[in-house]
C-alpha positions in Angstrom: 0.0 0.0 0.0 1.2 3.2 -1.0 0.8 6.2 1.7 0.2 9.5 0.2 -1.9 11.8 2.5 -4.2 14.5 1.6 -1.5 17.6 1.1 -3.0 20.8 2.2 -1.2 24.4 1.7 -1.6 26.4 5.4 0.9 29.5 5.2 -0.3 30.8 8.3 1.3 27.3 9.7 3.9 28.2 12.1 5.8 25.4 11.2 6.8 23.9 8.3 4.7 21.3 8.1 2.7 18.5 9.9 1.0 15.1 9.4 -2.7 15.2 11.0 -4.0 11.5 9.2 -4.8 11.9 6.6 -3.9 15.2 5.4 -0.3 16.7 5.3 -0.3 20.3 6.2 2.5 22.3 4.5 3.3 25.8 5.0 5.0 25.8 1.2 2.7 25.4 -1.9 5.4 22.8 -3.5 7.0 21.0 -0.4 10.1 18.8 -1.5 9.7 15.2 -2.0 12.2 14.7 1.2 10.0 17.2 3.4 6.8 14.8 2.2 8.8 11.4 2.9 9.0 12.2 6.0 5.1 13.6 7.0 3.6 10.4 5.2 6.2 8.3 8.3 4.3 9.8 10.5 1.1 8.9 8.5 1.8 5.5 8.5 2.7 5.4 12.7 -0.9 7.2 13.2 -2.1 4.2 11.5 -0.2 2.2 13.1 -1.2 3.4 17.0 -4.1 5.1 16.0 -4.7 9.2 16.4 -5.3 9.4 19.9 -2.9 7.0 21.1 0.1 8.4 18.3 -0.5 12.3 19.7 -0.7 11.2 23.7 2.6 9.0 23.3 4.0 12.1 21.2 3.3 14.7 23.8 4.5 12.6 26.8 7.4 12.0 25.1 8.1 15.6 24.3 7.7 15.9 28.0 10.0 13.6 29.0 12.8 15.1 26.4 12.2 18.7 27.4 13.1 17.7 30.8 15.7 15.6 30.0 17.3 18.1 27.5 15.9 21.6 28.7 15.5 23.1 24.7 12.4 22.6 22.9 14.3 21.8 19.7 16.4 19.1 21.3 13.6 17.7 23.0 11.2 17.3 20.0 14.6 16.0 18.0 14.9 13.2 20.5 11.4 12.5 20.0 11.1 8.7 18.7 8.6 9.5 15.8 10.5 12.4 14.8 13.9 10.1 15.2 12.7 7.8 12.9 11.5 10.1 10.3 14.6 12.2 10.5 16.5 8.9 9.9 14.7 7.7 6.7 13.5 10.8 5.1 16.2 10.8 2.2 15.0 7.5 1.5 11.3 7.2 -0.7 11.6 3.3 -0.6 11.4 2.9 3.3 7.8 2.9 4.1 7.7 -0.2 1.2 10.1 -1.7 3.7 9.2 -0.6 6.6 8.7 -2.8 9.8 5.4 -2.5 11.8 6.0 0.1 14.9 10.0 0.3 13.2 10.0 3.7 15.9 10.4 1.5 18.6 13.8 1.2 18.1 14.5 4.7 18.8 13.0 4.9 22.2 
């Protein structure tokens, strides 16, 4: 199965850009194909642990890293989702090869 998301243009984003299944918000009209590798990861972990448990395991994490680390930035790079997107963004073949819950591993 291919995962593409819905892409939706938000310039008044104030990020770049987020994956809310199953739309991928952009604040850029034409986002690069490395910038929407790595929103349709986090697609396919919302699937995988569903909306509600993905965003509660995200912010506790967040948590837990801003403690640990004291920097927003630093805290939501530790996060695992973001870790694992991070990691195989430069690659458009990974979500073929993925492993189910492959974030784990960067916990």
């Amino acid at each position: 199965m291919r995962l593409k998301g819905f892409l939706l243009n938000v310039p008044s984003l104030r990020v770049d850009g987020m994956a809310l299944f199953p739309f991928i918000l952009s604040k850029r009209k034409t986002p690069s194909e490395v910038f929407l590798n790595h929103e349709r990861i986090h697609l396919k972990q919302q699937l995988e642990l569903g909306l509600v448990i993905f965003y509660v395991w995200y912010l506790l994490e967040y948590l837990i890293r801003f403690v640990q680390f004291r920097k927003h930035y630093l805290a939501y790079l530790h996060i695992s989702f973001e870790r694992e997107a991070y990691a195989h963004e430069h690659d458009p073949g990974y979500l073929r090869k993925r492993r189910f819950c492959a974030w784990w591993k960067y916990l």
